[in-house]
Structures are given as structure tokens and as C-alpha cells.
N, CA, C and O of each residue as an XYZ file, in Angstrom:
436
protein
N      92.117     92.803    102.303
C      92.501     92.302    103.617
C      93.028     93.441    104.505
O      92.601     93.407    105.660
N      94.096     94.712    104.117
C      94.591     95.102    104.592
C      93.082     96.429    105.327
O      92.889     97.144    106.310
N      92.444     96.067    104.129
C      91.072     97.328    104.792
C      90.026     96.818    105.843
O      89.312     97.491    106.588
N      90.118     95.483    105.715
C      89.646     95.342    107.171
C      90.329     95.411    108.528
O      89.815     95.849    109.557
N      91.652     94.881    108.382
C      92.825     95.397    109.540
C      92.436     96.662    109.707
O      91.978     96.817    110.840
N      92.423     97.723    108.999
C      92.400     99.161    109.335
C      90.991     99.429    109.767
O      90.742    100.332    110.566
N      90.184     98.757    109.318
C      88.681     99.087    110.168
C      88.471     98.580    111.531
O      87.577     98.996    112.267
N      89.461     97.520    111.897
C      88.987     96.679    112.827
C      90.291     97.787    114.144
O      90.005     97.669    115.336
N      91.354     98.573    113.849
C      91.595     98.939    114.284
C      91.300    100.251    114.723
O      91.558    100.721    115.831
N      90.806    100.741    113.885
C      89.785    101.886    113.473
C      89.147    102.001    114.459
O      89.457    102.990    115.123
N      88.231    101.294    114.920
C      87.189    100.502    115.806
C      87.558    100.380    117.266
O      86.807    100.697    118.189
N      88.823     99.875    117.402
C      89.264     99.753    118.491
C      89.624    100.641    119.181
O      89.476    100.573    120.401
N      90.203    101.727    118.568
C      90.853    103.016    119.004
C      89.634    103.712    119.039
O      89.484    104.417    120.037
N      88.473    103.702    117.993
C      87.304    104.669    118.161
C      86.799    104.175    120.166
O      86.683    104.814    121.211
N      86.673    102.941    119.812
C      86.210    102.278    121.480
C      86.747    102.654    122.643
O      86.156    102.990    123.669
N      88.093    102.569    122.402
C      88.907    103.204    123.448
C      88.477    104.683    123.989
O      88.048    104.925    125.117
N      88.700    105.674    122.868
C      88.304    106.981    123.302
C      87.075    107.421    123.706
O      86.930    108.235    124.618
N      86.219    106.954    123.108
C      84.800    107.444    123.618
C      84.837    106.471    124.804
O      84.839    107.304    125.710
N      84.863    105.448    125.335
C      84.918    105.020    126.566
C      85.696    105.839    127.976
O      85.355    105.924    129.155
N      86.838    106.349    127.240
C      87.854    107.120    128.335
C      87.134    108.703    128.384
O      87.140    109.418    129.386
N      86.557    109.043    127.139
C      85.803    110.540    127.536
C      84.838    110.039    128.375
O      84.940    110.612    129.460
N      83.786    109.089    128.372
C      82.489    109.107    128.985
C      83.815    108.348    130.544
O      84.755    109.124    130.371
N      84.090    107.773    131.274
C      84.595    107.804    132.308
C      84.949    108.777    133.206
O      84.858    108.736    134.433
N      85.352    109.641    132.512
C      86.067    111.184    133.362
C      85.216    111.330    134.325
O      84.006    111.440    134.128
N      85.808    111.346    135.558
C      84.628    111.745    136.645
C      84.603    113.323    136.821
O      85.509    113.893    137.428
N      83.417    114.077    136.207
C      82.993    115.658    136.672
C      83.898    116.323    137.497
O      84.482    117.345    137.137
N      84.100    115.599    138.997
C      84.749    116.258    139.767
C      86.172    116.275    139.423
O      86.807    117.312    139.612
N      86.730    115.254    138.945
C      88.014    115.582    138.514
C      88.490    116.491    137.413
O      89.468    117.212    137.610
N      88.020    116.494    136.572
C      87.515    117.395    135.483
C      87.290    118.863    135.993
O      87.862    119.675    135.267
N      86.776    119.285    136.789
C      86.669    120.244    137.891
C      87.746    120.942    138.807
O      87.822    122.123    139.148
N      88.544    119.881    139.102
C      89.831    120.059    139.739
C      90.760    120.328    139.226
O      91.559    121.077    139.786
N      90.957    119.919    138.213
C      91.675    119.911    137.305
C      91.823    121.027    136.555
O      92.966    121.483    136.571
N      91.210    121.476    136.054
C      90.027    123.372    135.895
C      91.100    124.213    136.810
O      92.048    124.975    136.626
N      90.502    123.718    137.724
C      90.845    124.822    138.452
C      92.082    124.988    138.893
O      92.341    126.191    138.891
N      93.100    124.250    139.325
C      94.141    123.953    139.530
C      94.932    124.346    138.437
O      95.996    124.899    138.716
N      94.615    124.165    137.131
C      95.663    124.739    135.799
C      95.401    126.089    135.710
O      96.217    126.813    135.139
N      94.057    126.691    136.340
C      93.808    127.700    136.552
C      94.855    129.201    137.151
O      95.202    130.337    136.829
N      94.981    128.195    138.189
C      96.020    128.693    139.355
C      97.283    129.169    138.810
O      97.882    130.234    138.963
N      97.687    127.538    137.761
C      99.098    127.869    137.632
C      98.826    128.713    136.413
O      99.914    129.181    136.077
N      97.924    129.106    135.633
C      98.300    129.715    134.676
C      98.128    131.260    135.021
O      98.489    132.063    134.160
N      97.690    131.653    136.016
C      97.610    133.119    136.441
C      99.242    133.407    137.140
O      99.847    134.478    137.092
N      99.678    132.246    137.720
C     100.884    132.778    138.658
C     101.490    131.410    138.787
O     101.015    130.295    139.002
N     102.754    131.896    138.573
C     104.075    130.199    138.800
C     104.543    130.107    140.295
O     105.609    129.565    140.584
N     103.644    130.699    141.306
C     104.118    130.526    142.346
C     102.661    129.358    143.236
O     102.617    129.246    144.461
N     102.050    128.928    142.665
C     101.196    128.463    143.338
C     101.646    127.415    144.663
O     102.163    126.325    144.419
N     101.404    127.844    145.993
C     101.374    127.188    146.899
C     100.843    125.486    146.900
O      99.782    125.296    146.305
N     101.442    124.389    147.461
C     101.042    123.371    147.662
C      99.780    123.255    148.780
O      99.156    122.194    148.810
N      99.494    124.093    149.484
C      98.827    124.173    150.346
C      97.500    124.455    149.565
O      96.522    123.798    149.921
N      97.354    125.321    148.578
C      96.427    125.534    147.216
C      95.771    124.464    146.551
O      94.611    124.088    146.383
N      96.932    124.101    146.228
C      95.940    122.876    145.865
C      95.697    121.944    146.265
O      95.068    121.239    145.476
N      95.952    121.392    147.478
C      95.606    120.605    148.427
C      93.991    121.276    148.604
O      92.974    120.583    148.583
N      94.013    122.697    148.771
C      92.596    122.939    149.045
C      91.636    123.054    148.274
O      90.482    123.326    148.605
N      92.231    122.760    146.674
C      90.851    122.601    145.512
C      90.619    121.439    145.106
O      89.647    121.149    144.409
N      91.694    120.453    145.592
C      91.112    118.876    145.754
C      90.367    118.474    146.637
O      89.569    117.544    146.522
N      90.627    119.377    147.947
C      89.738    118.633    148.671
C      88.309    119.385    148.150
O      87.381    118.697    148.574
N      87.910    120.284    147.556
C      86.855    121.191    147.757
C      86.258    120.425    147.227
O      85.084    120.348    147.588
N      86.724    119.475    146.120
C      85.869    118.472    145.010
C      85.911    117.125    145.435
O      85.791    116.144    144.702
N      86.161    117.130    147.158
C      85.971    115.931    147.664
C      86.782    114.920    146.994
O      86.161    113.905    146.677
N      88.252    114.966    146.651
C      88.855    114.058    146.130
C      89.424    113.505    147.221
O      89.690    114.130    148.247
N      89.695    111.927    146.971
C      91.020    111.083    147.902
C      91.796    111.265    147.153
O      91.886    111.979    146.154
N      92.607    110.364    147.806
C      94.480    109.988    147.042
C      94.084    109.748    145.850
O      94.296    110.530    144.923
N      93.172    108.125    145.669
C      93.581    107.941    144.344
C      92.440    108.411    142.911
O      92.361    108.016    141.747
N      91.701    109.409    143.707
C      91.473    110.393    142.991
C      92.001    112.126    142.410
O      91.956    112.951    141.496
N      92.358    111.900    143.400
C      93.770    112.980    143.634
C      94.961    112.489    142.263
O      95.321    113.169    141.302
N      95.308    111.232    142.597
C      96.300    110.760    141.590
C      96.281    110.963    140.177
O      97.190    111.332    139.434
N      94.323    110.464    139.767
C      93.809    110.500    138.410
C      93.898    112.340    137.862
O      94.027    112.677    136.686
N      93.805    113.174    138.879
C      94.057    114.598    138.552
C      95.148    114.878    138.090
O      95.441    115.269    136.960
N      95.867    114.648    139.100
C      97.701    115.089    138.582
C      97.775    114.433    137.395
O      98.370    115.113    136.559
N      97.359    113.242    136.938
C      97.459    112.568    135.790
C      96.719    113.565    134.384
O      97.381    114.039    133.461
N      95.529    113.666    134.520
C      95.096    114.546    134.015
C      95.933    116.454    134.017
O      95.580    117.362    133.265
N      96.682    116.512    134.741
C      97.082    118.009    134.815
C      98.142    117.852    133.755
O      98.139    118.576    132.760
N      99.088    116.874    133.962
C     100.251    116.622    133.547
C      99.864    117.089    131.821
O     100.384    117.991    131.165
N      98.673    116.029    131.367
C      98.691    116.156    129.689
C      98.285    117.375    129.399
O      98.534    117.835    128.285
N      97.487    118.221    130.483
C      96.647    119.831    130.709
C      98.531    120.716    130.083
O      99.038    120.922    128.981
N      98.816    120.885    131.042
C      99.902    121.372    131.109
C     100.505    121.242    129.664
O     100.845    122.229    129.012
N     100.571    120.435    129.382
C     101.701    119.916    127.693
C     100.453    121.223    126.494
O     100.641    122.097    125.648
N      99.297    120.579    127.161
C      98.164    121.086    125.674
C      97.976    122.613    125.576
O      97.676    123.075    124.476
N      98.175    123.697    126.967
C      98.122    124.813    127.196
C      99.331    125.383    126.838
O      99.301    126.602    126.672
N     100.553    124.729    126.651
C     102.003    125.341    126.239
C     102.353    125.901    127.503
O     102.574    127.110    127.573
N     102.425    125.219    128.445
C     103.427    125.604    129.663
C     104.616    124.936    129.478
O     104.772    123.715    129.461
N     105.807    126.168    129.280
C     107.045    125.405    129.201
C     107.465    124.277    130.140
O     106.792    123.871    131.087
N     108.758    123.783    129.732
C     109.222    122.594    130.918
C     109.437    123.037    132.174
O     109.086    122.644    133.286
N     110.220    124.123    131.685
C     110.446    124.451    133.439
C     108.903    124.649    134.716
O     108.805    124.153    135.838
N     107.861    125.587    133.938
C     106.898    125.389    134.363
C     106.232    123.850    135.000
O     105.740    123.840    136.129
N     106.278    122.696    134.219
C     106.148    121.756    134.527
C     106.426    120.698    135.563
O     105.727    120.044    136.338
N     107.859    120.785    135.254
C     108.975    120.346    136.344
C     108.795    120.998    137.822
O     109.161    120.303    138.770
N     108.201    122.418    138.112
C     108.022    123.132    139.192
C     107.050    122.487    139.423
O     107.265    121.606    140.256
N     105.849    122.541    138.975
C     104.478    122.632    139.186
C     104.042    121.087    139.657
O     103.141    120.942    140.483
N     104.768    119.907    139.057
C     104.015    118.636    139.260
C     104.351    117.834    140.170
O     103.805    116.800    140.555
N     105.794    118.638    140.692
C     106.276    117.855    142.305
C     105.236    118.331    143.181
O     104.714    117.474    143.894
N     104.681    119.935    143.312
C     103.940    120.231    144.081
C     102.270    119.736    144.144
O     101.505    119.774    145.108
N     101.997    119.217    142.605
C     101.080    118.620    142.632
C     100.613    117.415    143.516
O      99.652    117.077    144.206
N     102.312    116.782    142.943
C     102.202    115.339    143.740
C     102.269    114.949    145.472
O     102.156    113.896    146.099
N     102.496    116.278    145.827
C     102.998    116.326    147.191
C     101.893    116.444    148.327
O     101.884    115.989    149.470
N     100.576    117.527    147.336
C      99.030    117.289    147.941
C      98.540    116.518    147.685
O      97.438    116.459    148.231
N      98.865    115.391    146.760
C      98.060    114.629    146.797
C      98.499    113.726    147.480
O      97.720    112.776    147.559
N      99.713    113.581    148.180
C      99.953    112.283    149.228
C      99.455    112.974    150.785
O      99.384    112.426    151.885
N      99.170    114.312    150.397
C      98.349    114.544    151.726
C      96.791    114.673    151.932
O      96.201    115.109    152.921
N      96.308    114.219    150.834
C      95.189    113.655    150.734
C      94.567    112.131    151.780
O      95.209    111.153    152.162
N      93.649    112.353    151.908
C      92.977    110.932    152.726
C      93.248    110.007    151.692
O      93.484    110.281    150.516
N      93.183    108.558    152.377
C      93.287    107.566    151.936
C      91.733    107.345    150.918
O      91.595    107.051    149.731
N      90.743    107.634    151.993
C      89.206    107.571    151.614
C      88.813    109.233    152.053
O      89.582    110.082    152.503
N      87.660    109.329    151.815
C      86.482    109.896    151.975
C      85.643    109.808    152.639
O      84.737    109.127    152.159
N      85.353    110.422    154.187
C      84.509    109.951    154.686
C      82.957    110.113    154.017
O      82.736    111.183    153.449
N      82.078    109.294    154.048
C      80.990    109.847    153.218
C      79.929    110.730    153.986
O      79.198    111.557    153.442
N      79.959    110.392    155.511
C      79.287    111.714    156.228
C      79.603    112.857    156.129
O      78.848    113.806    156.338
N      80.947    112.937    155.742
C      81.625    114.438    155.313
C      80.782    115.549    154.155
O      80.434    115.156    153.041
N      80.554    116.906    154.629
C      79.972    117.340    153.579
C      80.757    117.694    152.617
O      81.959    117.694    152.882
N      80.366    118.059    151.361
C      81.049    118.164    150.262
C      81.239    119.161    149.720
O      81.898    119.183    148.681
């Protein structure tokens, strides 16, 4: 009994993850790149910075949001200390509320 509980959870968690890898949208994935990029060459990265490599990948807000989300666990997996962190993700969050709501789609990309 107890080995089917563990298969059936097995299963569930296998479902989960391969569903959340195949979701990742490219461009965020991209942004995201590049942006940990930034901070890992220099701890001074401007907010104005990355405001301009979100938009380059045509992100909105609440694509913008799913990044910082994504940076946050980036950050933990690369070994950027706390303090690094604590600096880095107010400024994250701060381009991304200056992000568009939408996207215009005539806009080039």
C-alpha cells in the first residue's frame, strides 16, 4: 500500500516539474540571463539597466514579475550572498513597476 502512495506521488511531483520546465517562456529565460549577468560582473547595477533588458525582451509587468521571480531562486543557486540579494531585488522590483501594463503589439521587438 505504502508503494503505491509513493508512486502516485512520485507521479505527481514528476507532473509538476516537467510541466513548469516546458512553460518557461524563452524570453523570460533570456532576461533573466542577462540580468544575473549584470549583477554578477558588478553589485552596482543601475535600475535603469534593467528596466532596459526587460524591455529589450519585450516584457510587461506581469511578465516582468515572473522574472524577478525567476531571478530571486537564480540568485540563491549562483551563491550570491544575502546582502547581495537584499540590494539587488528591491531594484529589480522597482523596474518592473515601471514596466507597461501591456505590450503594445505594433511595437517592434
Amino acid at each position: 500500500m505504502t508503494y503505491i502512495i509513493g508512486i502516485m506521488v512520485a507521479a505527481v511531483f514528476g507532473y509538476l516539474i516537467v510541466t513548469n520546465l516546458q512553460t518557461t517562456d524563452p524570453k523570460d529565460e533570456a532576461a533573466a540571463r542577462e540580468i544575473l549577468d549584470l549583477h554578477r560582473h558588478r553589485t552596482d547595477v543601475a535600475e535603469d539597466e534593467i528596466l532596459a533588458v526587460l524591455q529589450k525582451h519585450g516584457r510587461n509587468r506581469a511578465q516582468g514579475e515572473q522574472v524577478a521571480r525567476m531571478l530571486l531562486v537564480r540568485f540563491r543557486k549562483v551563491g550570491k550572498f544575502e546582502n547581495d540579494r537584499i540590494h539587488a531585488m528591491p531594484q529589480v522590483r522597482r523596474a518592473v513597476a515601471r514596466l507597461p501594463v501591456t505590450i503594445d503589439s505594433n511595437s517592434p521587438q
